[in-house]
C-alpha positions as CSV (number, residue, x, y, z in Angstrom):
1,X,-115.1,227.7,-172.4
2,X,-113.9,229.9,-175.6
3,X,-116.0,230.5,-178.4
4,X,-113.8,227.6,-180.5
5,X,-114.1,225.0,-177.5
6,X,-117.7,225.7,-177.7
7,X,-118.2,225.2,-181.3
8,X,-115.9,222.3,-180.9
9,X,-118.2,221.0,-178.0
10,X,-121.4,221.5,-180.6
11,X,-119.3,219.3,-183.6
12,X,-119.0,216.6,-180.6
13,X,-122.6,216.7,-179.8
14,X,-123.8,216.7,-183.6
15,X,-121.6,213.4,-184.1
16,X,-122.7,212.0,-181.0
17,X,-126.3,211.5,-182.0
18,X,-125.3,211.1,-185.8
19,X,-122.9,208.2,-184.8
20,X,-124.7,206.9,-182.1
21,X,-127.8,206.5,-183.4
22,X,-126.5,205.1,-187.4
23,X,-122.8,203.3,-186.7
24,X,-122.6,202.4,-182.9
25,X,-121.4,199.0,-182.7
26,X,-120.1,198.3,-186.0
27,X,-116.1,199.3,-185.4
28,X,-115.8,197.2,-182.4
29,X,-118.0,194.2,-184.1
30,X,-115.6,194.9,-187.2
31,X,-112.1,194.6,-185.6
32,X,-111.3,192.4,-182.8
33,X,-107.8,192.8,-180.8
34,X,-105.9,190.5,-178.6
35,X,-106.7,192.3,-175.4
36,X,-109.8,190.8,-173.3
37,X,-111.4,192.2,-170.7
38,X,-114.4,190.7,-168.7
39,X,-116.8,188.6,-170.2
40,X,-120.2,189.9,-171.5
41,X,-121.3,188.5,-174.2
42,X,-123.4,185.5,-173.0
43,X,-122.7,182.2,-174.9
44,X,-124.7,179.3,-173.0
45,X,-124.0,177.7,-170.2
46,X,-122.1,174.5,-169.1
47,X,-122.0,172.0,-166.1
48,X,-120.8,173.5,-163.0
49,X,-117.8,172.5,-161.5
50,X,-115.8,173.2,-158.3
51,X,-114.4,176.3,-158.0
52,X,-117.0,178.0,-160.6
53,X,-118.7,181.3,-159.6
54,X,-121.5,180.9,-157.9
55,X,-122.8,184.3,-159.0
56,X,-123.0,182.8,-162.4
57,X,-125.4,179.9,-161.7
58,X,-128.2,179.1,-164.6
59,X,-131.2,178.3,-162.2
60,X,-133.7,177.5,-164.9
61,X,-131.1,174.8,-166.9
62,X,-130.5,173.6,-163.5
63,X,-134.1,173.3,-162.9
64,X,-134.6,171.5,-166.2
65,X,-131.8,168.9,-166.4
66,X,-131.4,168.9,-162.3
67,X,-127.6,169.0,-162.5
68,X,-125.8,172.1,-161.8
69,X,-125.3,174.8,-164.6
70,X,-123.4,177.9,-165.0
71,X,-123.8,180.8,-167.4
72,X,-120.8,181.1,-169.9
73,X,-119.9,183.9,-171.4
74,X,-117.3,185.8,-174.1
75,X,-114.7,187.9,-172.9
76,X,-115.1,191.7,-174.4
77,X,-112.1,192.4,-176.4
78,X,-110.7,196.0,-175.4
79,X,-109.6,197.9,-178.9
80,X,-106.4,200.2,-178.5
81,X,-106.7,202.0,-181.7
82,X,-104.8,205.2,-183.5
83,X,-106.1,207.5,-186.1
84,X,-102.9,209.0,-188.2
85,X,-105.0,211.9,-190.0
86,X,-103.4,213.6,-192.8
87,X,-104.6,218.0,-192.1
88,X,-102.8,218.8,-195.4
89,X,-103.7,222.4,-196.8
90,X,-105.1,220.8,-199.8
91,X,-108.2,219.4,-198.2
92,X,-109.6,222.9,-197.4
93,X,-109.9,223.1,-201.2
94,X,-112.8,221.4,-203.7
95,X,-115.8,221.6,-205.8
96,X,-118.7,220.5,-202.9
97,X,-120.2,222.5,-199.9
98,X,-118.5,219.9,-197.9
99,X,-114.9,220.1,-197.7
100,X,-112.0,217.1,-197.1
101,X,-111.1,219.0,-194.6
102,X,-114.9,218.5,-192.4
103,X,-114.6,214.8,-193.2
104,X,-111.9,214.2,-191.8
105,X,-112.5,215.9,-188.7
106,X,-116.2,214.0,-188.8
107,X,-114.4,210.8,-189.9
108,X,-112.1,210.8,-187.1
109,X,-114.5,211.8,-184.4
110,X,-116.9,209.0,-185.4
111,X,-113.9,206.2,-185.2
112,X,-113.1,207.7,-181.2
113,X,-116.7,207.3,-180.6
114,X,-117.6,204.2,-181.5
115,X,-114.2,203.0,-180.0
116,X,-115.3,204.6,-177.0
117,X,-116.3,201.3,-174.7
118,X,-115.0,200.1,-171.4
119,X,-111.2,199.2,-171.5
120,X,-111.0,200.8,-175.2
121,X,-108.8,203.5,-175.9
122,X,-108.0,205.9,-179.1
123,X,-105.0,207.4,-179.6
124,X,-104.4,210.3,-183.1
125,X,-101.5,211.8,-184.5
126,X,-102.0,214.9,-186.9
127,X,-99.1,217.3,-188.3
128,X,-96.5,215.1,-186.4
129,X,-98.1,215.5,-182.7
130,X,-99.2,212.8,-181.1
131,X,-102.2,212.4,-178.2
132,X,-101.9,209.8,-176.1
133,X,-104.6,207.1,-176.1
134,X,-107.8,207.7,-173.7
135,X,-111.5,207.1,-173.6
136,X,-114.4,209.5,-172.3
137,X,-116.2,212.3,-174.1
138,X,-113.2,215.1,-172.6
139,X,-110.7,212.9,-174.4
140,X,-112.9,212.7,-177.5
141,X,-112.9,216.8,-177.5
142,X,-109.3,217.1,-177.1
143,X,-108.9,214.8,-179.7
144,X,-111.0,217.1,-181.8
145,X,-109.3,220.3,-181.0
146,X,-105.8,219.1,-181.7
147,X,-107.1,218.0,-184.7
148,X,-108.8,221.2,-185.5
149,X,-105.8,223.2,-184.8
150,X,-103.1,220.9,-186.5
151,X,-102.0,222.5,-190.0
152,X,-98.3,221.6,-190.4
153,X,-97.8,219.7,-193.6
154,X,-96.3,216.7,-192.0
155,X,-95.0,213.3,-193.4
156,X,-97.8,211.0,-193.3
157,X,-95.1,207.6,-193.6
158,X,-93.2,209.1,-190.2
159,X,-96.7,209.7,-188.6
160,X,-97.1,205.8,-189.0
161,X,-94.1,205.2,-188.1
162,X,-94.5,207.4,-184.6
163,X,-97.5,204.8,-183.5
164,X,-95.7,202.0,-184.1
165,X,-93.2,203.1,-182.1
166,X,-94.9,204.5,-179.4
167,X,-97.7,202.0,-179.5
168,X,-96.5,199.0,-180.5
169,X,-100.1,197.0,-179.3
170,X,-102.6,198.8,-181.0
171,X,-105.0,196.6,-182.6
172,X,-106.3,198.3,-184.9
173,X,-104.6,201.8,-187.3
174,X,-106.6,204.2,-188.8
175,X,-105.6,205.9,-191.6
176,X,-107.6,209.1,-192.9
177,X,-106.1,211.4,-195.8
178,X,-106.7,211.8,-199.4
179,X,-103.5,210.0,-200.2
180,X,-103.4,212.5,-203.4
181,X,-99.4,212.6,-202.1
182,X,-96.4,210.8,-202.0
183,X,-96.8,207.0,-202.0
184,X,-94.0,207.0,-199.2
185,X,-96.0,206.1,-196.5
186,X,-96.6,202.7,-198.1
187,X,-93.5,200.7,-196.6
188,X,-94.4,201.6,-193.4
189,X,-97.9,200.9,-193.5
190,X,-96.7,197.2,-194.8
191,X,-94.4,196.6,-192.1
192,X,-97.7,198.1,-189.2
193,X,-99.6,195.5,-191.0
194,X,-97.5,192.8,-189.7
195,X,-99.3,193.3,-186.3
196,X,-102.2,195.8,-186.3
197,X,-105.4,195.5,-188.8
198,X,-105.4,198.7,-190.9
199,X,-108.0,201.0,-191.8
200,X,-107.5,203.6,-194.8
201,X,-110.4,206.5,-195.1
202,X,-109.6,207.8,-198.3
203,X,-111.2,211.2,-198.9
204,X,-112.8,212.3,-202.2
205,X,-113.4,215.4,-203.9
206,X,-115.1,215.8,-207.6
207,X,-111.9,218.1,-208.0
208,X,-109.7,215.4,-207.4
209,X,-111.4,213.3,-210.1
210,X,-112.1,216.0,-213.0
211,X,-111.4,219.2,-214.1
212,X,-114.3,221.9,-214.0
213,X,-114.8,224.8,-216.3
214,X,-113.1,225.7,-219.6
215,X,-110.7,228.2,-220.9
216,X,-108.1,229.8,-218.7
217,X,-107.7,229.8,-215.2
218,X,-105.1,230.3,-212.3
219,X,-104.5,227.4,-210.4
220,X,-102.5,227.7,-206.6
221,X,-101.1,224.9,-204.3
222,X,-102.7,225.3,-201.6
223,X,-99.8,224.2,-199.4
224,X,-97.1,226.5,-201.4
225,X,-98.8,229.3,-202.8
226,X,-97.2,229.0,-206.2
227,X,-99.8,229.0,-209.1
228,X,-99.8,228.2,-212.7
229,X,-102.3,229.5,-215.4
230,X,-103.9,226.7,-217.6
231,X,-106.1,226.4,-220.2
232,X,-108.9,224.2,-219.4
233,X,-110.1,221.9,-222.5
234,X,-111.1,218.6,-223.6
235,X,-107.8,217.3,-223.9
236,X,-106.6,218.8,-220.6
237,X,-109.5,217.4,-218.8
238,X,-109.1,214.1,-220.2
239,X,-105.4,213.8,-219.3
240,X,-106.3,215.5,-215.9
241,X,-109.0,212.4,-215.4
242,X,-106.4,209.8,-216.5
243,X,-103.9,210.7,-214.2
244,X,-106.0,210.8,-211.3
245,X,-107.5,207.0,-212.2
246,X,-103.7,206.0,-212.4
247,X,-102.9,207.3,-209.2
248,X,-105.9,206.1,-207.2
249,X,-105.1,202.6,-209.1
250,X,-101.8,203.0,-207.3
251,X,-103.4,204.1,-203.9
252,X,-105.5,201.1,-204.0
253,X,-102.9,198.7,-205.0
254,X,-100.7,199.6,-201.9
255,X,-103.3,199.6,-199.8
256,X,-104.4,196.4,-200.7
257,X,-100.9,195.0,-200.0
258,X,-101.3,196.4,-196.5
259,X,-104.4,194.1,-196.7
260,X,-105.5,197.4,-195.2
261,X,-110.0,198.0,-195.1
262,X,-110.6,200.7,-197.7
263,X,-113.3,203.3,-197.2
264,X,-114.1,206.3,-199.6
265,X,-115.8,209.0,-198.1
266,X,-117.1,211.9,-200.8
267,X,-117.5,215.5,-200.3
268,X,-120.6,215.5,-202.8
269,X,-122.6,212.1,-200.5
270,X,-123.6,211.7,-197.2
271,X,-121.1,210.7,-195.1
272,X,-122.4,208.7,-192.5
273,X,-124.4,206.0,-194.4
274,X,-121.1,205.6,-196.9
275,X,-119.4,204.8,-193.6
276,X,-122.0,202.3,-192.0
277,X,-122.8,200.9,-195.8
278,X,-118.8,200.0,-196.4
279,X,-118.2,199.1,-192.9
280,X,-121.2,196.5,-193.3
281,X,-119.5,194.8,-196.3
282,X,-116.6,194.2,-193.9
């Protein structure tokens, strides 16, 4: 194993317990698709009749009413579910320790675990290259290293539209950018919606809310190169802050058209417990 696998293999393990022991249960409780698998979940039980599994017999509500009883149960559902993550330049940038750039590599390693159950399967596309849907903890780390490795600034909207395309029965699409972009992608995340539940991880930054400092500084896009000096003041900040509300008013707006599930992770809070809070309210 190379040193990157390895420290690949140790970002697995960390999110492992961290999911595990905080969020495990709450994606597949959250979203149900139309696939079923064998029952589980244990309902009650009903009168037996011919033909009925004899495996399945309730002895002690036969014993009580003295007339035949089986155990019923639910059928698991089994989630097919694809992560489209957004590894734009820009999220290597910000104010806190914690870049855009981790959470979305933690963000999209906790979704494949907790959709990691018998007859479930997750499926990500990052910088326009797809990995096929699996289960097990080597397909979690290959989904970790192609996400690790992907840094081609890539159309988020034809992302989207590669899933649907290629799987056309995923129940559930997860979304996981800063959506600081183009609002392009929003067409095609209306039409997914049609079929497939939608999930939107928006990553935040305090950079991408308000401007720190004062007086001159160079600024660089982080995906071009080409910087701009400005002069960093009250009026600059406050027009900085107002165009950032406007925008994430927009974000919000077409996500809400998508009747997509909105969760905000921050660079400057603890990740995990914003995830299991928001996915609660759900």
């Amino acid at each position: 194993m190379s040193a990157r696998e390895d420290d690949l293999a140790r970002v697995l393990a960390y999110l492992e317990l961290t999911v595990t022991r905080k969020l495990n249960g709450l994606l597949r409780g959250s979203f149900l698709s139309t696939a079923t698998g064998d029952g589980s979940e244990p309902l009650g039980s009903r009168e037996y009749v011919i033909g009925d599994d004899v495996r399945q017999m309730n002895w002690a509500v036969t014993a009580r009413t003295g007339v035949p009883h089986v155990r019923t149960s639910e059928a698991e559902r089994e989630l097919e579910c694809w992560i489209v993550a957004e590894p734009a330049a820009r999220l290597s940038t910000g104010l806190a320790d914690t870049t855009k750039r981790h959470l979305l590599t933690a963000a999209a390693g906790a979704v494949t675990m907790l959709n990691d159950a018998p007859g479930s399967r997750t499926g990500l596309i990052a910088g326009g290259t797809p990995v096929p849907a699996g289960q097990g903890r080597a397909h979690n780390l290959m989904l970790l290293k192609h996400l690790a490795d992907a840094t081609a600034e890539h159309n988020l909207a034809a992302d989207i539209d590669t899933v649907m395309t290629q799987a056309p029965r995923a129940g559930l699409l997860v979304v996981i950018s800063d959506f600081l972009g183009s609002l392009d992608w929003a067409r095609q995340l209306r039409v997914a919606s049609a079929s497939t539940e939608i999930m939107a991880i928006r990553l935040v930054d305090p950079a991408d809310e308000a401007l720190p400092g004062d007086g001159p500084v160079v600024m660089a896009d982080s995906a071009t190169g080409e910087t701009i000096e400005l002069n960093i003041n009250d009026k600059t900040r406050a027009e900085y802050a107002a165009q950032a509300r406007a925008h994430h008013e927009r974000v919000i707006n077409e996500l809400r058209k998508c009747r997509a599930r909105v969760i905000t992770l921050r660079t400057d809070s603890d990740w995990v417990l914003d995830f299991a809070r928001q996915i609660g309210q759900h």
